[in-house]
C-alpha positions in Angstrom: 14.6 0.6 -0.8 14.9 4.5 -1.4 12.0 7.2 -1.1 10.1 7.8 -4.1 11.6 9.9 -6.8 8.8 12.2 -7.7 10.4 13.0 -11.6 11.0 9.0 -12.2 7.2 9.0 -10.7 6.2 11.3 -13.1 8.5 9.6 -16.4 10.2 12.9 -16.5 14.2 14.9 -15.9 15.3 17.2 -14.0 15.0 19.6 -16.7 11.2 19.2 -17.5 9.5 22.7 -17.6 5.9 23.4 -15.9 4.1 22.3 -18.9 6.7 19.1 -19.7 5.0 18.2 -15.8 1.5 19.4 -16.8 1.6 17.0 -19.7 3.0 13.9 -17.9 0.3 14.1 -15.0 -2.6 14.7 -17.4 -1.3 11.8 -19.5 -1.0 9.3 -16.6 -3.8 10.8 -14.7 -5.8 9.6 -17.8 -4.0 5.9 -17.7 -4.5 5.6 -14.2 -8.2 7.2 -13.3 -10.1 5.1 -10.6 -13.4 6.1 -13.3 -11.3 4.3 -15.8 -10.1 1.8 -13.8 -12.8 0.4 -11.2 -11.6 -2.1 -8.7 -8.4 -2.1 -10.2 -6.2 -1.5 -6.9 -2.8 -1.1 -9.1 -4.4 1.5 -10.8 -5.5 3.4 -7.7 -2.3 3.3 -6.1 -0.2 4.7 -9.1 -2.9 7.1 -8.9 -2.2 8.5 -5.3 1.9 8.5 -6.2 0.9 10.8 -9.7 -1.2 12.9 -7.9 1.6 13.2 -5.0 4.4 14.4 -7.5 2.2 16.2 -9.6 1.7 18.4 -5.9 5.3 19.2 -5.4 6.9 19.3 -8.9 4.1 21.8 -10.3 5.0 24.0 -7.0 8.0 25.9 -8.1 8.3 27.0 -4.4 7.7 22.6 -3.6 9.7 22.0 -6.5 12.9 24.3 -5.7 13.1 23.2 -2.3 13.1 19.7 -3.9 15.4 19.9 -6.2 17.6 21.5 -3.7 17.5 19.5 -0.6 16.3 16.2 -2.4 14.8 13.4 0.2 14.9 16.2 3.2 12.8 18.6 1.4 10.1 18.5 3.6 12.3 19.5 6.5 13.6 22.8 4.2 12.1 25.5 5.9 13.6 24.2 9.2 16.7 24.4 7.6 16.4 27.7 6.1 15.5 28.8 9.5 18.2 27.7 11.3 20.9 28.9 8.9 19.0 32.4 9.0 19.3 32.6 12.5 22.8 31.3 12.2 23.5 34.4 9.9 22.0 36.8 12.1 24.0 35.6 15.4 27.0 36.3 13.7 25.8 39.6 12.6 24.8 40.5 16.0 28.5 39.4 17.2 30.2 41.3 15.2 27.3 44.6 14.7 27.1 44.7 18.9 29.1 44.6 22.0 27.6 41.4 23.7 28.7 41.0 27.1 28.9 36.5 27.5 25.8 36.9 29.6 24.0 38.8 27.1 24.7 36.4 24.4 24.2 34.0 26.7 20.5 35.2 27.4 19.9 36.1 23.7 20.0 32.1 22.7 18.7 31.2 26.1 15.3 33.8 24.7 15.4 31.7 21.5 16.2 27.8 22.2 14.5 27.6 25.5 18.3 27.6 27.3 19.8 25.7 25.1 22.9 28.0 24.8 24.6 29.5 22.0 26.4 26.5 20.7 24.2 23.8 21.3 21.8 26.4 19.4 23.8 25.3 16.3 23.0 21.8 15.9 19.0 21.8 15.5 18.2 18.1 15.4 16.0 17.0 12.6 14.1 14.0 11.9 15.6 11.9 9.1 13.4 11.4 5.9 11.0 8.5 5.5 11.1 5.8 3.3 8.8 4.9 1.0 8.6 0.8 -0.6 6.4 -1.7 -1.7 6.1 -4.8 -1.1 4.1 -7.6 -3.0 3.2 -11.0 -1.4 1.0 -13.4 -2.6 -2.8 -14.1 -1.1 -2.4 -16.8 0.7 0.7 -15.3 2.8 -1.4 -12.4 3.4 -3.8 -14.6 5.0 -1.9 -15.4 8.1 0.7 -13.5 10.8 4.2 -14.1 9.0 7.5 -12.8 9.0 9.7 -11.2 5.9 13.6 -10.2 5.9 13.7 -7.0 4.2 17.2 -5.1 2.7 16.9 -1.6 3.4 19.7 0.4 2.8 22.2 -2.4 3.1 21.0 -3.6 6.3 18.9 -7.0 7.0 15.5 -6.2 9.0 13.0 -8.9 10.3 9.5 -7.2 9.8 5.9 -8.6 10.8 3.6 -9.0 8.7 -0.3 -9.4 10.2 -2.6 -11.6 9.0 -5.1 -9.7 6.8 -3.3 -7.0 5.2 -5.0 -5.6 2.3 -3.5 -4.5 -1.1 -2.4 -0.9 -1.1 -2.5 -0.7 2.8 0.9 1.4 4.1 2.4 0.5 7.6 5.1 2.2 9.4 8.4 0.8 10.5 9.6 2.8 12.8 13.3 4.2 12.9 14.2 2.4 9.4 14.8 5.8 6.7 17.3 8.0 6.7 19.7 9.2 9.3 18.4 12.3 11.2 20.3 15.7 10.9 22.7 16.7 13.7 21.9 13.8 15.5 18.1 13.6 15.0 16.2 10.6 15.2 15.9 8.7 12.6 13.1 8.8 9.7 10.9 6.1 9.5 9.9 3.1 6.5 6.2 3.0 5.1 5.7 -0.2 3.2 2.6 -0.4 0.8 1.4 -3.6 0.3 0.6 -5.0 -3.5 -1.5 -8.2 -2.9 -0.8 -10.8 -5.4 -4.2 -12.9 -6.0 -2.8 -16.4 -7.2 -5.8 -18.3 -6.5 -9.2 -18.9 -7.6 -10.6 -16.6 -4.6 -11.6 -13.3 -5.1 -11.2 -11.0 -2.0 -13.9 -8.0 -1.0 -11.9 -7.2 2.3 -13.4 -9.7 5.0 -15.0 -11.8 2.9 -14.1 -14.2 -0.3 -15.8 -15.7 -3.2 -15.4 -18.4 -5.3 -17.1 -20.3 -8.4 -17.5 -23.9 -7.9 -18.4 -26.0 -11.2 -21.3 -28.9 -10.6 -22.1 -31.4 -12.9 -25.9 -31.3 -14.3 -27.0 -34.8 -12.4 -25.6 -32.9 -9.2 -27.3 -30.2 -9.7 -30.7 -31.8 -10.1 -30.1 -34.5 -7.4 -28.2 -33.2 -4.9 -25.0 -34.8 -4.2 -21.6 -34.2 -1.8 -19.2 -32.5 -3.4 -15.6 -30.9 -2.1 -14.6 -27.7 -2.1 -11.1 -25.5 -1.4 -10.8 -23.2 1.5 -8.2 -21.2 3.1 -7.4 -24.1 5.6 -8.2 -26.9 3.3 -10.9 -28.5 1.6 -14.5 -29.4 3.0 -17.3 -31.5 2.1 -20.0 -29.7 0.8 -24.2 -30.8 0.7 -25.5 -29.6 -2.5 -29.1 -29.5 -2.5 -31.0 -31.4 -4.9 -32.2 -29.0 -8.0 -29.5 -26.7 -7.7 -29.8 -23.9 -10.1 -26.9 -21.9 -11.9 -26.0 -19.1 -9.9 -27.5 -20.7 -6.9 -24.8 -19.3 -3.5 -24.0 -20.4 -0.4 -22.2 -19.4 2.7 -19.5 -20.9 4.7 -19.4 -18.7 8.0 -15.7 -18.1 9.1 -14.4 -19.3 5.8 -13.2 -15.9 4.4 -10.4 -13.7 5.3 -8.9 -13.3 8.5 -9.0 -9.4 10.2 -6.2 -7.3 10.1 -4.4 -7.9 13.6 -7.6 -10.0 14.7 -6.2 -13.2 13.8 -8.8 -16.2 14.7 -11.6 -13.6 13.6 -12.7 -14.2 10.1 -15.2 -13.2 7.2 -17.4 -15.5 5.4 -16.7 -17.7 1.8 -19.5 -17.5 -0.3 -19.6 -20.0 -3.2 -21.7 -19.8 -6.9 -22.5 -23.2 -8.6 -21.8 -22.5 -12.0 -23.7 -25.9 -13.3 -21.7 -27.5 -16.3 -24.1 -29.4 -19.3 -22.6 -32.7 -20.5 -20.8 -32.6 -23.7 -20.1 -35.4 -26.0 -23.4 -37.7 -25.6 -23.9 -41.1 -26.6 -26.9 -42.0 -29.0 -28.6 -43.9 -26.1 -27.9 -40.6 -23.2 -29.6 -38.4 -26.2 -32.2 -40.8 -26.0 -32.9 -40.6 -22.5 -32.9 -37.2 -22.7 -35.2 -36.7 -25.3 -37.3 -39.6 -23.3 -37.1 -37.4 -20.2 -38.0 -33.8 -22.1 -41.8 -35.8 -22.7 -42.3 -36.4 -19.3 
């Protein structure tokens, strides 16, 4: 897993010109507006990455500083600063007379006593990582573990019950090697929730449509029903209209990092009308609609 490349982001090369980048955000800006869009959580994520490399490639002072230092952009200036200073210590050496305790003092005045050659070798942070990482619904329900390959290398992340679809963690220490022996950057793994089930999740709290038959519905009867942890019985109260809910406490999703703690499951009868009827159940019925 690599950061993000802002022009693969953006569907574009290297060689795209200001407007080429204008064109591409404005086109998937369009594709991918929350307004267009609502409650799609795909949508709002590609969103957020557009909208981050539209920020850097349509700054040709971003951009340049991208193109040239790639994944350690961000840490340019620092760079550019250090070679600077750099320059102008040799300058001064050759320009000026400096006595060893002069220079000595000079670098002492600008890295805090660091001396001259340690001076040299500013440490910078590595960069950080950026992934995804999509796991079904019923993983993300409870505390699990996941082996992850990042850059070659086999780590054993965990994962909290109760994630939630475009939420980022951080892993610390897993991007890029630091500069002049730095630390190391770190990983940020967004999360794409993949809803295989019947559930439909509003943070905390699930919902599901449960299908009753009509003599159910107007009688009452037990019926069974899914939850996260299994199936229950259920009490359906004699003349149960379509639409009617009901809520299970503690039946919905677990919190994030709370594990134990959870939200409620509400459930809609959807009442289902009997197809195919006999002469003698039309009967009945038609007995029943004089009453």
């Amino acid at each position: 897993m690599d950061f993000i490349d802002y022009y693969k982001t953006l569907g574009i090369n290297k060689k795209a010109t200001a407007n080429d980048v204008k064109k591409a955000y404005r086109k998937l800006a369009r594709k991918y507006h929350p307004d267009l869009n609502p409650n799609d959580k795909d949508a709002e994520l590609n969103f957020k990455k557009i909208n981050e490399a539209n920020e850097v490639l349509s700054n040709p002072e971003y951009r340049k500083k991208y193109d040239k230092y790639g994944k350690d952009w961000e840490n340019a200036e620092a760079y550019e600063k250090a070679a600077r200073t750099q320059n102008n210590n040799r300058q001064r050496t050759n320009n000026q007379n400096f006595s060893d305790n002069d220079f000595s003092d000079y670098f002492e005045s600008m890295f805090g006593g660091q001396g001259a050659y340690k001076s040299r070798s500013v440490k910078f942070k590595g960069q950080d990582f950026n992934s995804e990482l999509t796991i079904d619904l019923l993983n993300a329900a409870k505390t699990h573990k996941k082996t992850l390959t990042v850059n070659g290398k086999n780590i054993r992340i965990t994962i909290p019950a109760g994630i939630e679809h475009g939420q980022t963690i951080k892993i610390k220490g897993h991007g890029g090697p630091g500069a002049n022996a730095g630390p190391k950057g770190d990983l940020y793994i967004t999360f794409k929730i993949n809803n295989n089930t019947n559930f439909k999740r509003d943070k905390n709290n699930l919902y599901l449509d449960v299908p009753i038959d009509l003599y159910t519905a107007v009688l009452g009867g037990e019926i069974t029903v899914n939850t996260l942890d299994g199936k229950v019985k259920l009490n359906v109260k004699p003349e149960t209209q379509n639409g009617d809910k009901v809520k299970l406490k503690g039946k919905g999703f677990p919190f994030y990092k709370n594990e134990g703690t959870n939200g409620d499951l509400f459930i809609t009868y959807t009442v289902q009308l009997p197809k195919n009827l006999t002469t003698k159940q039309k009967d009945l019925f038609t007995k029943l609609s004089k009453l």
